[in-house]
C-alpha positions as a LaTeX table, in Angstrom:
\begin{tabular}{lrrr}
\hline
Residue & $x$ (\AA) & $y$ (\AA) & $z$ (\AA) \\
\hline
Unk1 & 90.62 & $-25.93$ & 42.33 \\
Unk2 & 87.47 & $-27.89$ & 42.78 \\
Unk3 & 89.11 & $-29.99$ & 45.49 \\
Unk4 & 89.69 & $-26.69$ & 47.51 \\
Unk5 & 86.10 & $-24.98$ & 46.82 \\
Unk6 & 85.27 & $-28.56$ & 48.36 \\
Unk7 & 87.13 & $-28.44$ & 51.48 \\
Unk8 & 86.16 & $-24.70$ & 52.04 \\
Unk9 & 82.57 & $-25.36$ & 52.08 \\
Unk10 & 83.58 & $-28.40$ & 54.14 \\
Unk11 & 84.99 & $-26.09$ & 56.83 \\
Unk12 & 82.14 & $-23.70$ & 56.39 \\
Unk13 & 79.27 & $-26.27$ & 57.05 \\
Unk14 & 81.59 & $-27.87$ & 59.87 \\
Unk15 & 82.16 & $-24.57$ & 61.76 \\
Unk16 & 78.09 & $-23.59$ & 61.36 \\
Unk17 & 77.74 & $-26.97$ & 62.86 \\
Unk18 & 80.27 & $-26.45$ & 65.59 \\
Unk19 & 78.50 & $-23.04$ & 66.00 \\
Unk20 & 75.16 & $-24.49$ & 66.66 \\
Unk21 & 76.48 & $-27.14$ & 69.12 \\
Unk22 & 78.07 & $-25.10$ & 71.31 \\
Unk23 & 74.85 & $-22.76$ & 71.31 \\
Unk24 & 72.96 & $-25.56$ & 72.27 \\
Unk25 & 75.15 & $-26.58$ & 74.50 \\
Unk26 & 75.76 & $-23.03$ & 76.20 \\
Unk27 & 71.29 & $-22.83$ & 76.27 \\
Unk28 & 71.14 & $-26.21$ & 77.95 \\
Unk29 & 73.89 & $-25.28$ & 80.80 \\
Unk30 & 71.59 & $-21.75$ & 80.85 \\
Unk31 & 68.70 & $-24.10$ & 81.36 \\
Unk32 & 70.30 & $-26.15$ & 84.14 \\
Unk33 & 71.85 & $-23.34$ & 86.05 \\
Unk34 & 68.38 & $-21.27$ & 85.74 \\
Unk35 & 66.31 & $-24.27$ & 87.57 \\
Unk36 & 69.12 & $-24.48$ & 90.26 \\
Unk37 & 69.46 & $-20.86$ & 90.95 \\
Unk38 & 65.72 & $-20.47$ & 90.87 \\
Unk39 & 65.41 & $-22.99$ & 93.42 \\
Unk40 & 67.55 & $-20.36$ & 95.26 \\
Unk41 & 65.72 & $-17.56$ & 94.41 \\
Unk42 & 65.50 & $-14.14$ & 97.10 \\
Unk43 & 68.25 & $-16.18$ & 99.30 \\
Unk44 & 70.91 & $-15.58$ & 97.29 \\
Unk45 & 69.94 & $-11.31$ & 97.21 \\
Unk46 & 70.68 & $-11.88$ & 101.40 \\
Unk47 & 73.76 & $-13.63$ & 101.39 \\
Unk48 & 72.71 & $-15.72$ & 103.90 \\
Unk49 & 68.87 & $-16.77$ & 104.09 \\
Unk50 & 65.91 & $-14.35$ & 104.32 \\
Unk51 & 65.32 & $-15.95$ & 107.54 \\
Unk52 & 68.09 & $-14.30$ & 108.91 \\
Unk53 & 67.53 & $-11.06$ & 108.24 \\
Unk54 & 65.37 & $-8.21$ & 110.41 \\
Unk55 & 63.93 & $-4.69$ & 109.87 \\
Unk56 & 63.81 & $-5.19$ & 105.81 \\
Unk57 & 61.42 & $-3.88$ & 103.17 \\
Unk58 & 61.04 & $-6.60$ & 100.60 \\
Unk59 & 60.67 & $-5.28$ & 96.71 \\
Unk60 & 58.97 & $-6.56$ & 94.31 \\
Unk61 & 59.62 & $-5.70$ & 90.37 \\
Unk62 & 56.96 & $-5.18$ & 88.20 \\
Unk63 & 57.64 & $-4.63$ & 85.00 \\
Unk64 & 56.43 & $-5.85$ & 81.56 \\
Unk65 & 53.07 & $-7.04$ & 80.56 \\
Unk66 & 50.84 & $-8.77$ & 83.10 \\
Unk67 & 50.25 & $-12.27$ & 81.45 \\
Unk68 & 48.35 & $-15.44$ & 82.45 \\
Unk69 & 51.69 & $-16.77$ & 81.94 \\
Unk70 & 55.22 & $-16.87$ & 81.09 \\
Unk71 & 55.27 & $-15.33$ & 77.58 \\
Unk72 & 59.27 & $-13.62$ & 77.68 \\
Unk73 & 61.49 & $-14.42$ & 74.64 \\
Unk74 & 64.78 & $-13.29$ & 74.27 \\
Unk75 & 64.05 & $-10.60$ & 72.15 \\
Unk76 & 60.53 & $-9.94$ & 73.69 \\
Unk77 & 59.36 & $-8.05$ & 77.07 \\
Unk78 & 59.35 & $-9.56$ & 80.26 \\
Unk79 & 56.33 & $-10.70$ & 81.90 \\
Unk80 & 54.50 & $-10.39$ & 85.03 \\
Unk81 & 52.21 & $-13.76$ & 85.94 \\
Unk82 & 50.12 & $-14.37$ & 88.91 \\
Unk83 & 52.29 & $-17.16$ & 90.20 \\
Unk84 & 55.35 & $-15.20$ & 90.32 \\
Unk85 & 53.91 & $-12.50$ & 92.12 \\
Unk86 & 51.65 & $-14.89$ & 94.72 \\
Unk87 & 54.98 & $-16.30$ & 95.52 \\
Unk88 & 56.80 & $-12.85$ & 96.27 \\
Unk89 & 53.67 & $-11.92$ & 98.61 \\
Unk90 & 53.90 & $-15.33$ & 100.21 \\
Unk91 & 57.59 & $-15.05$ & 101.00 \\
Unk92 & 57.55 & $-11.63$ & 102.37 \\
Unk93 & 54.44 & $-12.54$ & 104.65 \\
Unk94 & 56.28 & $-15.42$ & 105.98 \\
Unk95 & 59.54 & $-13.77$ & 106.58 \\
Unk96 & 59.56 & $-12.44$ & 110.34 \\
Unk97 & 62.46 & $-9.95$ & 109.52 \\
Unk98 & 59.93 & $-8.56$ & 106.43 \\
Unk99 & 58.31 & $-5.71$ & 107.95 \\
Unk100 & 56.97 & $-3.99$ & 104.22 \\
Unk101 & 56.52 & $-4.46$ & 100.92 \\
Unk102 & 57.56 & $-2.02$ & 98.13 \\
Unk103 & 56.50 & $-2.73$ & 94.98 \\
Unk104 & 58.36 & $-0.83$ & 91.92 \\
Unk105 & 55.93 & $-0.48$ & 88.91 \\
Unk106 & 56.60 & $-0.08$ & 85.55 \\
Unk107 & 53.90 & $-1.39$ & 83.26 \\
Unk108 & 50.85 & $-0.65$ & 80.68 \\
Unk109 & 49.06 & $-3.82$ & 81.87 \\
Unk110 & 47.65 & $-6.47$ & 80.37 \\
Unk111 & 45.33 & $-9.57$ & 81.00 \\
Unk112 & 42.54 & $-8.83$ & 83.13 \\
Unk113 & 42.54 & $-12.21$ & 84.38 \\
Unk114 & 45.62 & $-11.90$ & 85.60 \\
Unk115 & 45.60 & $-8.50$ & 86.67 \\
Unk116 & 42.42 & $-9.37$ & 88.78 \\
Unk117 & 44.29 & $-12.65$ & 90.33 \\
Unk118 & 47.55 & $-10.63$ & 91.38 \\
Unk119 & 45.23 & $-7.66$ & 92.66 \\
Unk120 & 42.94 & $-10.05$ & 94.70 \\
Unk121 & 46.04 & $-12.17$ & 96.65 \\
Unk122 & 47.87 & $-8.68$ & 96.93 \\
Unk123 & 44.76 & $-7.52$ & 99.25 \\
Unk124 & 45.16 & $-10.42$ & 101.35 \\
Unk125 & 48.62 & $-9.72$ & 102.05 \\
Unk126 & 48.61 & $-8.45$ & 106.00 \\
Unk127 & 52.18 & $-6.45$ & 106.12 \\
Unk128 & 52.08 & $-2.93$ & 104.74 \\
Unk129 & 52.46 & $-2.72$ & 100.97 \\
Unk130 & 53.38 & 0.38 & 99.12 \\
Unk131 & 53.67 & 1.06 & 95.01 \\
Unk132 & 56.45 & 3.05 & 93.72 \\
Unk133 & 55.56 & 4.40 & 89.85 \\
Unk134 & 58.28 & 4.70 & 87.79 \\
Unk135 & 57.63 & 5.69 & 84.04 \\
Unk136 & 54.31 & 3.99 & 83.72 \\
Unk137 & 51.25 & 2.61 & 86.28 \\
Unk138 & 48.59 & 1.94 & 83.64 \\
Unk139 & 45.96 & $-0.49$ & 82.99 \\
Unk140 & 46.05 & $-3.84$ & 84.73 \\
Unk141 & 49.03 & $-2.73$ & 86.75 \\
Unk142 & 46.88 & 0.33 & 88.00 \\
Unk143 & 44.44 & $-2.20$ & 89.33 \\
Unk144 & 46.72 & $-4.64$ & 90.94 \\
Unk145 & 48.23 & $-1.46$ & 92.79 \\
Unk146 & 45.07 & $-0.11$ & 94.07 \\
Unk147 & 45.58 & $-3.09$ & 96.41 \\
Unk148 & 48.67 & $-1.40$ & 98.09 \\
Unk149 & 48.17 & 1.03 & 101.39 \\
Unk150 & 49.66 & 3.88 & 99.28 \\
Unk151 & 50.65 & 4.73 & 96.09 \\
Unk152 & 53.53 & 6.96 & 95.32 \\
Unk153 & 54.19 & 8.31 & 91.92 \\
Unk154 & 56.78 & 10.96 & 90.37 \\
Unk155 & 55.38 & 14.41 & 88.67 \\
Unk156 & 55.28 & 13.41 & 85.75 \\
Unk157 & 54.53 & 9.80 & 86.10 \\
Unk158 & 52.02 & 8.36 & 83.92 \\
Unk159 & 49.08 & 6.99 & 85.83 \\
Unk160 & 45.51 & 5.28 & 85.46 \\
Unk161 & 44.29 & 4.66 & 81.37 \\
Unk162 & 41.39 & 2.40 & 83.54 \\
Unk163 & 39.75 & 0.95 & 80.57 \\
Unk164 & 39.13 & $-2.18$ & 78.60 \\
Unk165 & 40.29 & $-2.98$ & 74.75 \\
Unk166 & 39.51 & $-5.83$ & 72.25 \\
Unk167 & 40.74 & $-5.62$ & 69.25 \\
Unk168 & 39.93 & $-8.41$ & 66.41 \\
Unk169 & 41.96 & $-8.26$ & 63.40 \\
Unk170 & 40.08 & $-8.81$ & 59.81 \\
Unk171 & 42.50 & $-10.36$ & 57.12 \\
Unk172 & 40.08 & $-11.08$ & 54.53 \\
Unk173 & 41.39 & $-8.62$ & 51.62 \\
Unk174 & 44.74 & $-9.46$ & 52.63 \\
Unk175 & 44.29 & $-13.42$ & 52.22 \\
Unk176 & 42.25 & $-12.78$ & 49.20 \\
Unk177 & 44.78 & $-11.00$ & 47.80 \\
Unk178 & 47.60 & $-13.52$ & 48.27 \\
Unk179 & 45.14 & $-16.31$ & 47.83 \\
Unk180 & 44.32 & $-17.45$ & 51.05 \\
Unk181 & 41.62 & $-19.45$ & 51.27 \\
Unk182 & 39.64 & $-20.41$ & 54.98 \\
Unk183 & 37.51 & $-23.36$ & 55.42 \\
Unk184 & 36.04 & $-23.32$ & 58.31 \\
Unk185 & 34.16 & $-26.32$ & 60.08 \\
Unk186 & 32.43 & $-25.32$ & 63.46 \\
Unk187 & 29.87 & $-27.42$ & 66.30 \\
Unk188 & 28.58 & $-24.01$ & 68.11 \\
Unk189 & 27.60 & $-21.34$ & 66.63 \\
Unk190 & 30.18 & $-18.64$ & 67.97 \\
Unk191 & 33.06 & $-21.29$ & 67.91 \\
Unk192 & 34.90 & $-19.23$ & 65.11 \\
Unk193 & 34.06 & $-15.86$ & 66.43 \\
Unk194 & 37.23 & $-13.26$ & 65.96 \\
Unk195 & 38.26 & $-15.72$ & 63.18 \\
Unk196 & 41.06 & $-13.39$ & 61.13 \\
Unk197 & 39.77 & $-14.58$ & 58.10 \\
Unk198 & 35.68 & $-12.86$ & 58.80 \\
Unk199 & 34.47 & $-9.51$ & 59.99 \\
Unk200 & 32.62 & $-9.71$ & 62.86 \\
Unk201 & 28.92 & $-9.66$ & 62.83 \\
Unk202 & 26.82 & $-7.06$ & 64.65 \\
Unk203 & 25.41 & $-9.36$ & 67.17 \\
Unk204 & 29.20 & $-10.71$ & 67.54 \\
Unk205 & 30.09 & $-6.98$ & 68.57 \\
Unk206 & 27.37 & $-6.14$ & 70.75 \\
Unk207 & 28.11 & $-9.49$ & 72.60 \\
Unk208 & 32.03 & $-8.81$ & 73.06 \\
Unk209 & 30.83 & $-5.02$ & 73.55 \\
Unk210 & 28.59 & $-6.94$ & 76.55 \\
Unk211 & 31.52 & $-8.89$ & 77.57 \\
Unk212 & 34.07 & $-5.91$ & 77.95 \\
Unk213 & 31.46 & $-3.34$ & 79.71 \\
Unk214 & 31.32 & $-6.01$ & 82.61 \\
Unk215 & 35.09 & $-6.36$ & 82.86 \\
Unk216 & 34.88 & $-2.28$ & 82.74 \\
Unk217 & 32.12 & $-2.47$ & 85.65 \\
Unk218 & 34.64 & $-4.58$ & 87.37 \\
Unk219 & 37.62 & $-2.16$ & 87.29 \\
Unk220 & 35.79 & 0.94 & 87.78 \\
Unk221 & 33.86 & $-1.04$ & 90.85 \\
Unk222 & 37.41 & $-2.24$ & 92.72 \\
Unk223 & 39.25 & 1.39 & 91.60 \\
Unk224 & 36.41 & 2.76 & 93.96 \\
Unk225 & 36.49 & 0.59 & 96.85 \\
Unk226 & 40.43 & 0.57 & 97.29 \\
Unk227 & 41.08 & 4.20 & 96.47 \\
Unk228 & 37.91 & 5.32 & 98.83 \\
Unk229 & 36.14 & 7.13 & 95.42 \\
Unk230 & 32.68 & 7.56 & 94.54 \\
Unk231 & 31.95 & 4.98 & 91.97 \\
Unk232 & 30.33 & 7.61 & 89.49 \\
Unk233 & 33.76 & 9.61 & 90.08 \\
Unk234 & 35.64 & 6.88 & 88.89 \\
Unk235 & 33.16 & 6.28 & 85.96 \\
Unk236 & 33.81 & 9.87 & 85.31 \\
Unk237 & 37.94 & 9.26 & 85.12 \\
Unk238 & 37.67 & 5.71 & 83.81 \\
Unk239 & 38.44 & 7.10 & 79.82 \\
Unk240 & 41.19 & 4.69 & 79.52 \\
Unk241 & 43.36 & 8.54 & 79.65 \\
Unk242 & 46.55 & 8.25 & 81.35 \\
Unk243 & 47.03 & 10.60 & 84.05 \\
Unk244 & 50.48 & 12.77 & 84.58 \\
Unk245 & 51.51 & 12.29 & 88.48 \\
Unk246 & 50.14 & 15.72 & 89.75 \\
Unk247 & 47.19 & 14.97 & 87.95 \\
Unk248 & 46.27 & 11.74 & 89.24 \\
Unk249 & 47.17 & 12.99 & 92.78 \\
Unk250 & 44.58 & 15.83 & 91.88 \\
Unk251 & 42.25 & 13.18 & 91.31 \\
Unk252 & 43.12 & 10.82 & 94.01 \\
Unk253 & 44.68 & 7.96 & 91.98 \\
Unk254 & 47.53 & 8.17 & 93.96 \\
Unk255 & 48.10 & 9.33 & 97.56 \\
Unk256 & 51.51 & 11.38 & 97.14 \\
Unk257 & 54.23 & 12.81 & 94.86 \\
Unk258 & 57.56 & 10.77 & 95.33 \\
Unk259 & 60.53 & 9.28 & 94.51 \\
Unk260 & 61.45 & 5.55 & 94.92 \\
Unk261 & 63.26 & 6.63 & 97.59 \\
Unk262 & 60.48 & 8.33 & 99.32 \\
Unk263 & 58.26 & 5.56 & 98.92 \\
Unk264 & 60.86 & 3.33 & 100.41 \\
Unk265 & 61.11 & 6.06 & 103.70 \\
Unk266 & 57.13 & 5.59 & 103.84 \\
Unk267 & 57.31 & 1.40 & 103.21 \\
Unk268 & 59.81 & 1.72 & 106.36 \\
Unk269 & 57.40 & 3.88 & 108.30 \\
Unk270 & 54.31 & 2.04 & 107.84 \\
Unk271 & 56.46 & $-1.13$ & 108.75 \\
Unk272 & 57.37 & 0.07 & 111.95 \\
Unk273 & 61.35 & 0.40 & 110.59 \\
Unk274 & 63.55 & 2.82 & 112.91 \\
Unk275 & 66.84 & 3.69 & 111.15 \\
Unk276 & 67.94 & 2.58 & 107.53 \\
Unk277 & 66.00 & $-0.59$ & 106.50 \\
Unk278 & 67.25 & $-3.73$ & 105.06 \\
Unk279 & 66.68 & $-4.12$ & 101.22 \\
Unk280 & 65.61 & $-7.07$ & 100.13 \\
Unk281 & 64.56 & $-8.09$ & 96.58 \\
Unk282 & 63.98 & $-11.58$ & 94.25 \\
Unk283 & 66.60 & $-12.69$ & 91.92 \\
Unk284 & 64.80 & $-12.91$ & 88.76 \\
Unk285 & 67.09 & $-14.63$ & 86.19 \\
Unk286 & 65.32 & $-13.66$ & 82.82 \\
Unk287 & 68.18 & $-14.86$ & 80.51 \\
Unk288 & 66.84 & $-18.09$ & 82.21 \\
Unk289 & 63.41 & $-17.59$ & 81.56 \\
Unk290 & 63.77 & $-16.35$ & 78.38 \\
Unk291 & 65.81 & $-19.72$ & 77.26 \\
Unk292 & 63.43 & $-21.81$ & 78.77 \\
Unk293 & 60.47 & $-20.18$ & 76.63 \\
Unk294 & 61.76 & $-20.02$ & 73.69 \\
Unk295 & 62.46 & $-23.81$ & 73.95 \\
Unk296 & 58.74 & $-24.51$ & 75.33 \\
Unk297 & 57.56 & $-22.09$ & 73.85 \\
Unk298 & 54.98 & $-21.32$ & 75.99 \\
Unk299 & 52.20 & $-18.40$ & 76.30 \\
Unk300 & 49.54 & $-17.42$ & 75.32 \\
Unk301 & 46.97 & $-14.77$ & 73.76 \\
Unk302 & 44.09 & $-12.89$ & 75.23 \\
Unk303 & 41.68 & $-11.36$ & 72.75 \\
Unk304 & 40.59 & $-8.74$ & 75.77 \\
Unk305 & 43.00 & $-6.64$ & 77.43 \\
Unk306 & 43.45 & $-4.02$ & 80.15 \\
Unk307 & 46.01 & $-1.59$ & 77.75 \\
\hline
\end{tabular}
């Protein structure tokens, strides 16, 4: 009897082990394949080089939180980073047979470091660029599409919520309570500021209330001078409110009520496109991505966000 309860924990520990083998083996032929057929990237959406193609509208997904960096896990949300996007603007400029870009929102934003990088190379981009919203334009991706010729959102669309957030979380009851204890060691006097295991100090908030009123000034300032607004109009708007379609049309947010197909008839008009254009988009392989973080494990964590 004791011979068998042997053997079947034998076979139990052998198959887990079997189990995590071929998982690792599976992730690492994920890894492989993802570095190869990233190297191939838009090409392979063509079926035969970009190069080759003429009359196309090139889009552009954006969707997930707009990161400094890579910060998708398999069970997490996507990410948008400044480097994937530069690289999608740079390939459709320097595709003859590109004659627009479409971008396809769906976002509440994030970093405004990142948000400001991908909205500053997006305005140097020289082919016509137009947003389509679909469920959400807030935030960070608000500003980065304020850098497009025209922005096209549905009724009911949710658009704007220009604002900025910090948010610093205070543990001390709970470690106290669970007997935590935090020694902390510091060469600068704001070194541990948002430290979890502190509230913050009043001349802590006013300085991060400082910090976050000129990253404010800075949205509301750029809103302005891409969407042709007063400044004090903007100020006005700029409650970190999210704006239904009609409403930020009202407002001039956005410059029309559409569909993604409308915004791709108005992509192929401002690109000089007679007849059906060519669709072109990146081949993003996430699964890929995902694998490849969760290995690195890579990312990481701004205190301030545009959210």
């Amino acid at each position: 009897m004791n011979e068998r309860k042997k053997m079947s924990a034998g076979k139990i520990i052998g198959f887990v082990f079997l189990g995590l083998f071929v998982l690792f083996l599976f992730s690492g032929g994920c890894f492989t394949l993802g570095i190869f057929a990233g190297g191939l990237g838009t090409a392979l959406q063509d079926g035969g080089g970009l190069y080759g193609t003429s009359n196309a509208i090139y889009v552009i997904n954006m969707e997930g939180i707009i990161s400094g960096s890579a910060t998708a896990s398999i069970f997490g949300q996507a990410t948008v980073t400044p480097e994937y996007m530069t690289e999608q603007f740079e390939t459709a400029e320097e595709t003859p047979g590109i004659k627009a870009i479409l971008i396809r929102v769906n976002s509440n934003g994030g970093s405004p470091a990142a948000s400001q990088e991908i909205f500053e190379e997006l305005k140097k981009v020289k082919k016509p660029v137009v947003v389509s919203v679909s469920d959400i334009c807030a935030s960070g991706a608000y500003y980065i599409s304020c850098a497009a010729d025209k922005i096209i959102a549905n009724r009911s669309s949710s658009v704007g919520s220009i604002g900025v957030i910090l948010q610093v979380p205070n543990l001390e009851k709970l470690y106290e309570k669970i007997g935590i204890e935090y020694t902390t060691i510091k060469q600068g006097k704001y070194k541990d500021v948002g430290s979890s295991d502190r509230p913050l100090t009043e001349e802590e908030k006013q300085l991060f209330k400082e910090q976050t009123f000129k990253i404010y000034e800075q949205f509301v300032a750029d809103v302005a001078k891409s969407r042709d607004l007063p400044v004090e109009k903007v100020r006005e708007i700029a409650t970190g409110w999210l704006y239904l379609g009609t409403e930020a049309k009202a407002l001039g947010l956005i410059d029309d009520i559409g569909t993604y197909k409308d915004a791709e008839e108005i992509a192929a008009k401002l690109g000089g496109i007679e007849g059906k254009p060519n669709i072109i988009s990146p081949q993003r392989f996430d699964l890929f991505d995902m694998l490849l973080d969760s290995y690195l494990g890579q990312g990481s964590k701004n205190l301030i966000n545009f959210r």
